[in-house]
N, C-alpha and C positions, 0 to 999 in steps of 0.2 A: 504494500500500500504506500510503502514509502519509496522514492526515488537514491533515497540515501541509507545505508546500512546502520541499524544501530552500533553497529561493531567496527570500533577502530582499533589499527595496530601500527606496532613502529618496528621497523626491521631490526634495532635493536633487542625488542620483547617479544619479537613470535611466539615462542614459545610459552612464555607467562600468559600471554595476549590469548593463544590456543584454551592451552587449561581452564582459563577464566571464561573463554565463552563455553566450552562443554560442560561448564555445570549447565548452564542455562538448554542444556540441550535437549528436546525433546525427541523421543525414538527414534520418529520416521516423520515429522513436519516443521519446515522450515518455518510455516509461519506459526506454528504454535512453541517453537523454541523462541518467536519472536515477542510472544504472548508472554511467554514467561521472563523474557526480561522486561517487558512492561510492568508485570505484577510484583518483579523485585524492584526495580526505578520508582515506582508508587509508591511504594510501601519506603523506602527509604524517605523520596522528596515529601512526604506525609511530616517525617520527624523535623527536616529543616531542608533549607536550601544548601545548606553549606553541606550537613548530610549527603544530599543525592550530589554534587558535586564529587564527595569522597568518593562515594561508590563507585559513580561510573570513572573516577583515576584507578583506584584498584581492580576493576573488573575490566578495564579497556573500552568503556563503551561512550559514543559519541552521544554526548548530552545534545547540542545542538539536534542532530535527529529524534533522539526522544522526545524533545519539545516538540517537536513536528507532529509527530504520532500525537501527541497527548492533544495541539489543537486538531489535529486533522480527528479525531474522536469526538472532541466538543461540537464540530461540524457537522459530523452524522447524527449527533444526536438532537442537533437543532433541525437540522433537516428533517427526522423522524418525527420531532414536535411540530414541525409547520405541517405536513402532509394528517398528522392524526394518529401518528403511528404509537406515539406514547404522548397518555397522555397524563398534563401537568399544569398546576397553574400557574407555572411561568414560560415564557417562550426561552427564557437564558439556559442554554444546558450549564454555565455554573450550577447551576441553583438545584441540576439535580444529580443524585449521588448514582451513580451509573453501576458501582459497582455491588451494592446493596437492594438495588432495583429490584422490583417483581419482574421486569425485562431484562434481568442479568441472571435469573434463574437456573439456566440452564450451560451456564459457558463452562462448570467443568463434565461437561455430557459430552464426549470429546466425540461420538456418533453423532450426535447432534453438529458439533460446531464444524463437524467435516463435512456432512451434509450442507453445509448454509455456506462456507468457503468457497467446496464446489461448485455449486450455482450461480454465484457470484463470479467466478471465474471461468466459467463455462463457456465458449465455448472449447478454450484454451484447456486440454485434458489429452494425455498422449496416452496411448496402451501399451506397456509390457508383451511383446513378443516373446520372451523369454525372463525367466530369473524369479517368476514369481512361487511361493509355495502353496496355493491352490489348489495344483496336483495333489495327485499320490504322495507322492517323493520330494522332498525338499531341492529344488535345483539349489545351485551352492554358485550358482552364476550372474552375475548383475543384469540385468535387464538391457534388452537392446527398446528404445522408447520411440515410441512413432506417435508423431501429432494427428490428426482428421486427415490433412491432405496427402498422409502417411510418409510427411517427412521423417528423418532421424532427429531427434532431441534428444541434448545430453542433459545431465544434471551439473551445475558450476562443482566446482570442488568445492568452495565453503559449504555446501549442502549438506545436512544431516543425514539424506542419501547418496553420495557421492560412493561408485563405486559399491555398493549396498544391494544385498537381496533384499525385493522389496516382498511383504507381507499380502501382497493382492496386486492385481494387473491392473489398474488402471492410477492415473495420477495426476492432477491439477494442478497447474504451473503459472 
C-alpha cells in the first residue's frame, strides 16, 4: 500500500538490519509481516514520540514510511465514514479508535484478512505451477508463478516467500 518500505538498512548493519526485521516476520505474507510492524510502531508511538523514534533506530525501520501508512489508514477510514461504511458521529477518523473498533473485529482472523487482501488486489494473483503442498507429497521445490496473462513472476528476495514452498497454489501480489 505503500510506495516506500517500512524497512531500512545500511550496508554497514545488514545483518543486525536482517535479524531485526524477521522478528516482525510473518510465515508466508509480506503484507501481514507488514501489519505486524505497524502493531509494534503503534504500540510503541502510543508511549511517546521519542519512544517510536527508538524503536524504529533499533529495529531499522523507516519512521518517515510508517507515518505514511498511519495517515494513508486515517484516509481509508475517512473515506469508509463518508461513503457509510462505519458508522460514527464524527467525520475525523482521529476521533475514532480503529483498533478497538466493532470494525476491527476481525483483523487477527488471518482467513479472513487474506480473503479481503485478495480482493483488493485482484486482479493481480499468479498460480503456482509447481512447489505447492496441496498434493499428496510435499514438493520440496519453490514454485515457478504465473500471472493471468500466464507471464512468469518472481517473488523480490526481501519477501517472506523468496525462494519458499509455498502452502497453497495461488498468491496475491
Amino acid at each position: 500500500l505503500s510506495d516506500k518500505s517500512p524497512f531500512s538498512t545500511n550496508f554497514d548493519d545488514s545483518q543486525q538490519a536482517a535479524a531485526a526485521h524477521k522478528s516482525f516476520a510473518h510465515e508466508s505474507s509480506d503484507f501481514l509481516t507488514i501489519c505486524n510492524v505497524w502493531d509494534a510502531y503503534r504500540s510503541a508511538s502510543d508511549v511517546s514520540d521519542s519512544n517510536a523514534r527508538k524503536f524504529c533506530a533499533k529495529n531499522f525501520l523507516n519512521r518517515n514510511a510508517l507515518s505514511e501508512i498511519g495517515d494513508m489508514r486515517r484516509q481509508f477510514v475517512e473515506l469508509l465514514i463518508q461513503i457509510g461504511f462505519v458508522r460514527t458521529k464524527t467525520t475525523r477518523a482521529r476521533d475514532v479508535d480503529v483498533q478497538t473498533s466493532e470494525y476491527n473485529s476481525n483483523c487477527k482472523k488471518e482467513e479472513i484478512v487474506t480473503a479481503v487482501v485478495c480482493a483488493g488486489l485482484y486482479p493481480n494473483v499468479a498460480h503456482a505451477a509447481n512447489g505447492s503442498s496441496t498434493g499428496a507429497a510435499r514438493n520440496t521445490t519453490p514454485p515457478a508463478l504465473f500471472d493471468k496473462d500466464k507471464e512468469r513472476v518472481y517473488f523480490h528476495k526481501s519477501s517472506v516467500n523468496y525462494k519458499k514452498v509455498l502452502d497453497g497454489e495461488w498468491v496475491a501480489f
